[in-house]
N, C-alpha and C positions, 0 to 999 in steps of 0.2 A: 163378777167378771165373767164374758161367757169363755165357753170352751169352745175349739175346732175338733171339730169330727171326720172323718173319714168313712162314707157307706160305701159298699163293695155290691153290686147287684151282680144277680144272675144274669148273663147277656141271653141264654135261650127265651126267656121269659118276655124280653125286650122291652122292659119299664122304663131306660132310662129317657128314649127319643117321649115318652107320654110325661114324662115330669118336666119335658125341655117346652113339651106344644100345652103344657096344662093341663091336659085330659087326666093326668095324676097330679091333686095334689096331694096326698097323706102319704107316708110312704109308712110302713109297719114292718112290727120284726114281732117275728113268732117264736115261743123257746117251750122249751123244758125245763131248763131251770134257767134264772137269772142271769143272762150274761149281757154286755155291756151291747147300748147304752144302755138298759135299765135305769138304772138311778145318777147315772150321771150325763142324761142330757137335761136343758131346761131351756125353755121358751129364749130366743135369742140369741143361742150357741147358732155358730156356722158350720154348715155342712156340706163336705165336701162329695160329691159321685163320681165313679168310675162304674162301668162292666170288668168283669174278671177278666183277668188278661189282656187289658186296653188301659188307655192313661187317662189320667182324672179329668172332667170335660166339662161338669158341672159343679157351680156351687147354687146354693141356698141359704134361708135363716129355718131353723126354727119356728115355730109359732105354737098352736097349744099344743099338750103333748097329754093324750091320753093312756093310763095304763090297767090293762084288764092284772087282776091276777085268779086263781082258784078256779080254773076255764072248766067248763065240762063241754064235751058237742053239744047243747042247746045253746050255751053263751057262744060258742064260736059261730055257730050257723048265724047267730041275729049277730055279730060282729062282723060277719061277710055279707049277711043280705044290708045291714044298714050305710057299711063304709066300703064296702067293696069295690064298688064303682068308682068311688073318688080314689080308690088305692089302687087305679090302672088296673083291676084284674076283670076279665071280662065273664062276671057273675053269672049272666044269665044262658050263656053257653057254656061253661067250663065249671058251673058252681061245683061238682061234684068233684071234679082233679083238685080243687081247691082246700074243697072240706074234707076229703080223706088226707092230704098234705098237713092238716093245722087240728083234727079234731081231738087229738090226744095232746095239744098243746097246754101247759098250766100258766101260761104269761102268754099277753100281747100288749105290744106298743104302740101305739099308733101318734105318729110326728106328721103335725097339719105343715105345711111347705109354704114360706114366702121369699117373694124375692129373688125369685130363680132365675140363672142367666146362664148362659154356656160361656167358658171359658177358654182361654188359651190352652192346649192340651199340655199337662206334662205329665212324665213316668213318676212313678213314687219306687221306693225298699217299703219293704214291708220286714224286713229282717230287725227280729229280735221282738215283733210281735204274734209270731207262729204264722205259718206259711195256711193256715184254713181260717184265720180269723177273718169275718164278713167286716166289723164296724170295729173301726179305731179311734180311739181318746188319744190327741196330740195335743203339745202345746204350742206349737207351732207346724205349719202345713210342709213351710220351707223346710225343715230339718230332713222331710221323707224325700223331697224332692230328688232324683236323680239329674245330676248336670253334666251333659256331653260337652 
């Protein structure tokens, strides 16, 4: 059965209008240690987007899901010059804001993007899964919904 997800982007960064127009389809999470989704997204689960501080605008599926672990900066540099492009980050002007951001990273994610459509906006709570948490596991989207 899949799971609904919840991503939360950076709005400075401004990935989510390049996931709407295609120009991003992989979206990746970079860590230190293992936090979600790591191991519990898989090919098929729906995912939901917002920017910080705006209402959710995007959904998506799923599709293959690659995961780096035991990173050093040689694995993440061929991680950003190979998928970087398709992960909306613009490599060949910023590759260094990039790879000093991810170089001491020991996990990367990387979620291929199908299916993508903008939605009807709505507010979510985020209460009760910490106020800095980026990607939430729901079981239902509705439950976070805020209704005026």
């Amino acid at each position: 059965m899949s799971k609904t997800h919840l991503a939360i982007m950076r709005s400075s960064w401004g990935l989510l209008p390049k996931i709407v127009s295609g120009e991003k389809t992989i979206e990746s999470r970079w860590y230190q240690n293992q936090y979600q989704p790591w191991k519990k997204i898989d090919s098929g689960d729906i995912i939901y987007f917002k920017d910080s501080g705006q209402p959710v605008t995007v959904k998506a599926k799923a599709g293959k899901i690659l995961r780096f672990d035991h990173l050093t900066p040689q694995k993440v540099k061929e991680i950003l010059l190979k998928f970087g492009k398709d992960d909306g980050l613009d490599i060949q002007q910023d590759f260094n804001f990039y790879y000093k951001k991810f170089k001491n990273k020991n996990y990367c994610l990387l979620i291929f993007l199908k299916d993508v459509q903008t939605i009807l906006p709505f507010k979510i709570s985020k209460q009760g899964f910490g106020a800095m948490s980026a990607w939430l596991v729901v079981d239902d989207i509705n439950q976070m919904k805020i209704i005026k």
